[in-house]
MIVEXGU-285073 format. One record per residue: residue in three letters; z, x, y of N, C-alpha, C in turn. Coordinates in steps of 0.02 Angstrom, whole numbers, plus 50000, padded with zeros to 5 digits. Atoms other than C-alpha are relative to their C-alpha. Layout:
REM residues N
atom code: ALA	n.w: Z	n.u: X	n.v: Y	ca.w: Z	ca.u: X	ca.v: Y	c.w: Z	c.u: X	c.v: Y .
...
//
This chain:
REM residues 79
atom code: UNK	n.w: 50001	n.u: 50033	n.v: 49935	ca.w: 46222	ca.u: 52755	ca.v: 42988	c.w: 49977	c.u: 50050	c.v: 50053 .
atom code: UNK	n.w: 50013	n.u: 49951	n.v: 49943	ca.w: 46127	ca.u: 52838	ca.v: 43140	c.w: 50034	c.u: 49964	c.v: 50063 .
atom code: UNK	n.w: 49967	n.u: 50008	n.v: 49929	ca.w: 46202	ca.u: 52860	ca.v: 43306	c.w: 49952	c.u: 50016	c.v: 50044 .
atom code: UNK	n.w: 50061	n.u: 49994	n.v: 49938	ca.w: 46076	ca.u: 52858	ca.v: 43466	c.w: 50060	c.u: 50063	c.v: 50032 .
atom code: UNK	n.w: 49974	n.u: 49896	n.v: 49968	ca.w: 46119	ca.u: 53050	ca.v: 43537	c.w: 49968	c.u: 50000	c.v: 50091 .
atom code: UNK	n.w: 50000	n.u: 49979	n.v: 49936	ca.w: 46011	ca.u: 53027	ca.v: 43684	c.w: 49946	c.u: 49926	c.v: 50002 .
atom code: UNK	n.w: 50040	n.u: 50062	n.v: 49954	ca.w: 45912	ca.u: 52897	ca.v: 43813	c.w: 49945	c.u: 50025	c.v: 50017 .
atom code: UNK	n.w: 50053	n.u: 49985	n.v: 49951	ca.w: 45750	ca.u: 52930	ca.v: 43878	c.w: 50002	c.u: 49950	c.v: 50051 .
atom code: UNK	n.w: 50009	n.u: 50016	n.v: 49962	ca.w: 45731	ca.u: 52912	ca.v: 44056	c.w: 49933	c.u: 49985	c.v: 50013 .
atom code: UNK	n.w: 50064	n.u: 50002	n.v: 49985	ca.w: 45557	ca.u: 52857	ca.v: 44131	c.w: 49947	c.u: 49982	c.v: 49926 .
atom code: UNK	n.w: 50087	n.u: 50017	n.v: 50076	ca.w: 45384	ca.u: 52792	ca.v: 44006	c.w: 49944	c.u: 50022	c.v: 50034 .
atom code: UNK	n.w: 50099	n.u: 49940	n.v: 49997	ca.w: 45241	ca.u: 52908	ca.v: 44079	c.w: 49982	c.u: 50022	c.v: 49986 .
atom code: UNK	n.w: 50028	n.u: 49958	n.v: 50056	ca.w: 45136	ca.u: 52935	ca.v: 43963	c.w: 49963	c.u: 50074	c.v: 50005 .
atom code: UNK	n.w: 50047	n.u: 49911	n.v: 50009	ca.w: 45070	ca.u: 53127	ca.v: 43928	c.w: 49944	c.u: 50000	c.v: 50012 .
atom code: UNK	n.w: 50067	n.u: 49988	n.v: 50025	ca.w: 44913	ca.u: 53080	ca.v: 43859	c.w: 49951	c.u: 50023	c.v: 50090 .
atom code: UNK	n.w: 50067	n.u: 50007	n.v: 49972	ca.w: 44776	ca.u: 53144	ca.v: 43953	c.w: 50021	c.u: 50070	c.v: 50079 .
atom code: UNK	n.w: 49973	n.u: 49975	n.v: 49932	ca.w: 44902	ca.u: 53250	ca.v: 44067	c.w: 49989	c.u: 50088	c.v: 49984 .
atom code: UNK	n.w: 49997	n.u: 49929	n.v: 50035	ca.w: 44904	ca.u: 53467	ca.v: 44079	c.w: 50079	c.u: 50003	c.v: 49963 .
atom code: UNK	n.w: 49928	n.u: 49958	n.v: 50045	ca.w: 45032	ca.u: 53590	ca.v: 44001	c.w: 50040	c.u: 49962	c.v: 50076 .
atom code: UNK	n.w: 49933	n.u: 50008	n.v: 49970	ca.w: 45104	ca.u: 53584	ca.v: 44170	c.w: 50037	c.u: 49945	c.v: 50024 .
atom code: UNK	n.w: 49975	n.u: 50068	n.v: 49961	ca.w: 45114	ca.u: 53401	ca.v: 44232	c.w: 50047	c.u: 49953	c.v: 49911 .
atom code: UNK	n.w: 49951	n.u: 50011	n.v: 50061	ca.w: 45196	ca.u: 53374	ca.v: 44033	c.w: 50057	c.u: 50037	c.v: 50014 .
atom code: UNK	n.w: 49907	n.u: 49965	n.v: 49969	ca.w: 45343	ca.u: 53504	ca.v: 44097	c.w: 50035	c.u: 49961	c.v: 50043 .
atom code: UNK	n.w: 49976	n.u: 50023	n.v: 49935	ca.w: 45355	ca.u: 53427	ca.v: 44244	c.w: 50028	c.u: 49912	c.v: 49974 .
atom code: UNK	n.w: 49968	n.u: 50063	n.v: 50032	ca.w: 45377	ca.u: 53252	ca.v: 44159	c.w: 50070	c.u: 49997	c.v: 49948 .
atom code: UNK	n.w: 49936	n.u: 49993	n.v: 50041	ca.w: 45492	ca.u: 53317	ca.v: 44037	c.w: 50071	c.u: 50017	c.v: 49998 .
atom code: UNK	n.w: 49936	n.u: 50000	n.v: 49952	ca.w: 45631	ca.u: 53366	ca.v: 44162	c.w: 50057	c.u: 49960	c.v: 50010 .
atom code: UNK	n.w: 49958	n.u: 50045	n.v: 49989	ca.w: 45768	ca.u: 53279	ca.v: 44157	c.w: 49987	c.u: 49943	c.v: 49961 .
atom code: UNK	n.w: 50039	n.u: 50062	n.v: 50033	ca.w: 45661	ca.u: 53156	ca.v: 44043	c.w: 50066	c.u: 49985	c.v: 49945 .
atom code: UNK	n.w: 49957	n.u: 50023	n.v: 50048	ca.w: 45838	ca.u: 53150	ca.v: 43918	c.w: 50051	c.u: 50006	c.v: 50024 .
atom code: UNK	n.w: 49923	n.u: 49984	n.v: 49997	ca.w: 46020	ca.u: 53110	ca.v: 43928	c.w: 50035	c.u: 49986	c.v: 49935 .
atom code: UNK	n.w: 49964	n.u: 49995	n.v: 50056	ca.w: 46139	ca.u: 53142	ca.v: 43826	c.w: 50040	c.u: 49925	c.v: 50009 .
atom code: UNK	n.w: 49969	n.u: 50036	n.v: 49970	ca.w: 46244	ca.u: 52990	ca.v: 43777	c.w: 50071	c.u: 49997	c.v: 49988 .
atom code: UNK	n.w: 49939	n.u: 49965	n.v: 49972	ca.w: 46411	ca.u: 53068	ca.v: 43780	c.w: 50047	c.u: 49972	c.v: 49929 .
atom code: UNK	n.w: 49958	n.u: 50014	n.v: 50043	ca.w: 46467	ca.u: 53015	ca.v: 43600	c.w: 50025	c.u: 50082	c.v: 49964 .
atom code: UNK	n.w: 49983	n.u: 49940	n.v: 50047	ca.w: 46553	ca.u: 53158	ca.v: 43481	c.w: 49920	c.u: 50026	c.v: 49973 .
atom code: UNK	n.w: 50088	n.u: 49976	n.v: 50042	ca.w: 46394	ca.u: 53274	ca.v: 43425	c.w: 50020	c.u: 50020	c.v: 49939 .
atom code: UNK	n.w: 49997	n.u: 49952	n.v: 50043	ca.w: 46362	ca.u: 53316	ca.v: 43264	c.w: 49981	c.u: 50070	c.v: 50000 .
atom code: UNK	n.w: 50006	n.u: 49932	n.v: 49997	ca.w: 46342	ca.u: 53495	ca.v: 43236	c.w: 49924	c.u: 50031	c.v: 49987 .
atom code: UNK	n.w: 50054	n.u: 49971	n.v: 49993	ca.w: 46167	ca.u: 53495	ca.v: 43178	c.w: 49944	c.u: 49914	c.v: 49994 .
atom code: UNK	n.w: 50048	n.u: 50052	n.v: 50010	ca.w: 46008	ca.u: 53377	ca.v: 43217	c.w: 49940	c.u: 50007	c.v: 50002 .
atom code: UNK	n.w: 50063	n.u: 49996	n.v: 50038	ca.w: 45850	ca.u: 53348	ca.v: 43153	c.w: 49947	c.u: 49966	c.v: 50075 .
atom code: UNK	n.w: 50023	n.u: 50028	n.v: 49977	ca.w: 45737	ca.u: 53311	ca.v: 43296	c.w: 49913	c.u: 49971	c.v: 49973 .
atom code: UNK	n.w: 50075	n.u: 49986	n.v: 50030	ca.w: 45557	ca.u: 53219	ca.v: 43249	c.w: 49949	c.u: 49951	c.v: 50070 .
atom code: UNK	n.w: 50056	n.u: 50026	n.v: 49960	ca.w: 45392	ca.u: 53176	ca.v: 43349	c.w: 49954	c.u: 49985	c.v: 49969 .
atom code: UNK	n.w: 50070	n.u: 50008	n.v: 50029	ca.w: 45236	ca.u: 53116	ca.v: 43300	c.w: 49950	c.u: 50042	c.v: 50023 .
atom code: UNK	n.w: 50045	n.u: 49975	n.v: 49983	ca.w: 45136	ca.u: 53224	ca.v: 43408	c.w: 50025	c.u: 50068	c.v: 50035 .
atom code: UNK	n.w: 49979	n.u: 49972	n.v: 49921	ca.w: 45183	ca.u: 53390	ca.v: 43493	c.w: 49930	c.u: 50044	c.v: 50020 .
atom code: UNK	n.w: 50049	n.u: 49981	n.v: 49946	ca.w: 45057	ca.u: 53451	ca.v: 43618	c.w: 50015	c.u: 50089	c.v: 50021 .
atom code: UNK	n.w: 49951	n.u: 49942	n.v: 49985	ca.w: 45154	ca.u: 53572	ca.v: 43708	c.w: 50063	c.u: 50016	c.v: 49996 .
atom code: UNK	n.w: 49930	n.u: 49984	n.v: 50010	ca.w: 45319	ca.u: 53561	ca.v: 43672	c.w: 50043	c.u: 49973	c.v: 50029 .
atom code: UNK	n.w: 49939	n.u: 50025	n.v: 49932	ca.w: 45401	ca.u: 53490	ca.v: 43833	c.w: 50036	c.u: 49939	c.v: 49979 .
atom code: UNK	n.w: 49960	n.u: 50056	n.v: 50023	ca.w: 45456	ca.u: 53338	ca.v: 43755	c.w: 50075	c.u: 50009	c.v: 49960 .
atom code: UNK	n.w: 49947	n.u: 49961	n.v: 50058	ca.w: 45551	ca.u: 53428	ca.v: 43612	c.w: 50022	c.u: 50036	c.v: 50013 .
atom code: UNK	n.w: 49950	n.u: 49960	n.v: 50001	ca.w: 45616	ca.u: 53563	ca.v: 43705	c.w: 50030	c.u: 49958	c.v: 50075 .
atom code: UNK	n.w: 49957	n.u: 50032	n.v: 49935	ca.w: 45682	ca.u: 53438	ca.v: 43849	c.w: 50079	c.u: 49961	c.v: 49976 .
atom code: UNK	n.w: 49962	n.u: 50032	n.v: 50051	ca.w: 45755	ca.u: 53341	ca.v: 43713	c.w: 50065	c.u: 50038	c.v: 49951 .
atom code: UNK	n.w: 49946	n.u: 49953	n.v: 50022	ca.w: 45838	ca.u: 53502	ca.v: 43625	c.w: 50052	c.u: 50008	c.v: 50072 .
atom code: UNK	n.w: 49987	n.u: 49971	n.v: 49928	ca.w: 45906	ca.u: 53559	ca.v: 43787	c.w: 50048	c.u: 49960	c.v: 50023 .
atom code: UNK	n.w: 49960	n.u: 50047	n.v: 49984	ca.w: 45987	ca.u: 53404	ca.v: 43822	c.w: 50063	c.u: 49974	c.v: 49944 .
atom code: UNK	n.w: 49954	n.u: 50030	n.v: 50072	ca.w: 46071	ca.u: 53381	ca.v: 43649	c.w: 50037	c.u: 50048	c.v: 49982 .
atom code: UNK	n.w: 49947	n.u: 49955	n.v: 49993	ca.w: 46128	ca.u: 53568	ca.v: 43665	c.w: 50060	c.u: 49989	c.v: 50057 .
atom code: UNK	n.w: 49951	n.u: 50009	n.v: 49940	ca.w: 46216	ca.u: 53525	ca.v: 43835	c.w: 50069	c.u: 49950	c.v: 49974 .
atom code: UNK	n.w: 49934	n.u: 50059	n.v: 50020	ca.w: 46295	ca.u: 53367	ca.v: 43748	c.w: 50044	c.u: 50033	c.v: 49946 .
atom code: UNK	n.w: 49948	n.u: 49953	n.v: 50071	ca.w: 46399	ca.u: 53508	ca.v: 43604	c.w: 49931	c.u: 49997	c.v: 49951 .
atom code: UNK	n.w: 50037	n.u: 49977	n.v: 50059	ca.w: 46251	ca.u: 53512	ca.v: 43466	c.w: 49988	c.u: 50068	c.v: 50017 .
atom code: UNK	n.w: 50021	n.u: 49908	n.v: 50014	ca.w: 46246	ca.u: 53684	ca.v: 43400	c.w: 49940	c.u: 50006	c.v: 49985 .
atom code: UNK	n.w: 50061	n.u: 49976	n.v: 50040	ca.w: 46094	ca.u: 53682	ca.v: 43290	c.w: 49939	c.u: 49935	c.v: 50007 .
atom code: UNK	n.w: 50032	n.u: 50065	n.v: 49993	ca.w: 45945	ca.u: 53578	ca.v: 43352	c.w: 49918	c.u: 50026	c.v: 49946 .
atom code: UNK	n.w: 50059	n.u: 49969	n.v: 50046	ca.w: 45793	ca.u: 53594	ca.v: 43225	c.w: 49940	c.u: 49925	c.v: 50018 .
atom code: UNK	n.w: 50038	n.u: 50037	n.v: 49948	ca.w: 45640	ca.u: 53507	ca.v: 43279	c.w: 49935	c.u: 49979	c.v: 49947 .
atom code: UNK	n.w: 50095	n.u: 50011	n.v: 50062	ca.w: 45457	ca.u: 53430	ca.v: 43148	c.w: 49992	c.u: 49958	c.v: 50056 .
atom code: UNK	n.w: 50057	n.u: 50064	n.v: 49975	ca.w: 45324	ca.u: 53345	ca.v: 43202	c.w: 49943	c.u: 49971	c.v: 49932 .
atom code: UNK	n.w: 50048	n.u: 50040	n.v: 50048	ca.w: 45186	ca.u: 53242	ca.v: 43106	c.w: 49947	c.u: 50048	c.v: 50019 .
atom code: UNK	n.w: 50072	n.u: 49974	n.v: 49985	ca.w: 45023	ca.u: 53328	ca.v: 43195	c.w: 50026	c.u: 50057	c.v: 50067 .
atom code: UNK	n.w: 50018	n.u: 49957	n.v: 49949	ca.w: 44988	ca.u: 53462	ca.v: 43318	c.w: 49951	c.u: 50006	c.v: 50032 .
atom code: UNK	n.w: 50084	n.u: 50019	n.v: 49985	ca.w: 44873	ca.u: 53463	ca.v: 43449	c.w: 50007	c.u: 50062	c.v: 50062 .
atom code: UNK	n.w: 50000	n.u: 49933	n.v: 49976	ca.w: 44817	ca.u: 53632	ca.v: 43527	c.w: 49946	c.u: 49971	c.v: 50085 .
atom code: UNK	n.w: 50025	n.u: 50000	n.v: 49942	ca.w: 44768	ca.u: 53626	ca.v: 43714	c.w: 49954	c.u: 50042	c.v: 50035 .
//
C-alpha cells in the first residue's frame, strides 16, 4: 500500500524554461503531508533536467522526518 508523502503546489510547466526560472519554480513547489515518514524513500521522475524538481521534492520530505531520500529518473537531459 503507498501513502502520498507530499502535494505539489502550482502546474507550470519547465519545458522550455532556464536552469534558473526551473529553481525558481521549484520553491516551495512541495509539501509535506504530515503523515508518519518512513525512514527511507525512493523518489522517481521521468525526466530530470536540472534537478530542481527532485531536490525541492527531497528537501521537503527531509523536513517532513525522512532520513534517507534516494532519487532515479527514466532520461536525462543536459542543458
Amino acid at each position: 500500500k503507498s501513502t502520498r508523502l507530499l502535494v505539489r503546489q502550482g502546474r507550470e510547466r519547465q519545458v522550455g524554461k532556464s536552469a534558473k526560472q526551473r529553481q525558481q519554480l521549484s520553491r516551495g513547489a512541495f509539501t509535506f503531508c504530515g503523515v508518519v515518514p518512513p525512514k527511507r524513500v525512493l523518489l522517481v521522475d521521468d525526466v530530470v533536467t536540472t534537478g530542481a524538481t527532485m531536490r525541492a521534492a527531497a528537501q521537503s520530505l527531509r523536513r517532513g522526518g525522512v532520513e534517507v531520500v534516494l532519487g532515479v529518473s527514466i532520461a536525462h537531459q543536459q542543458m
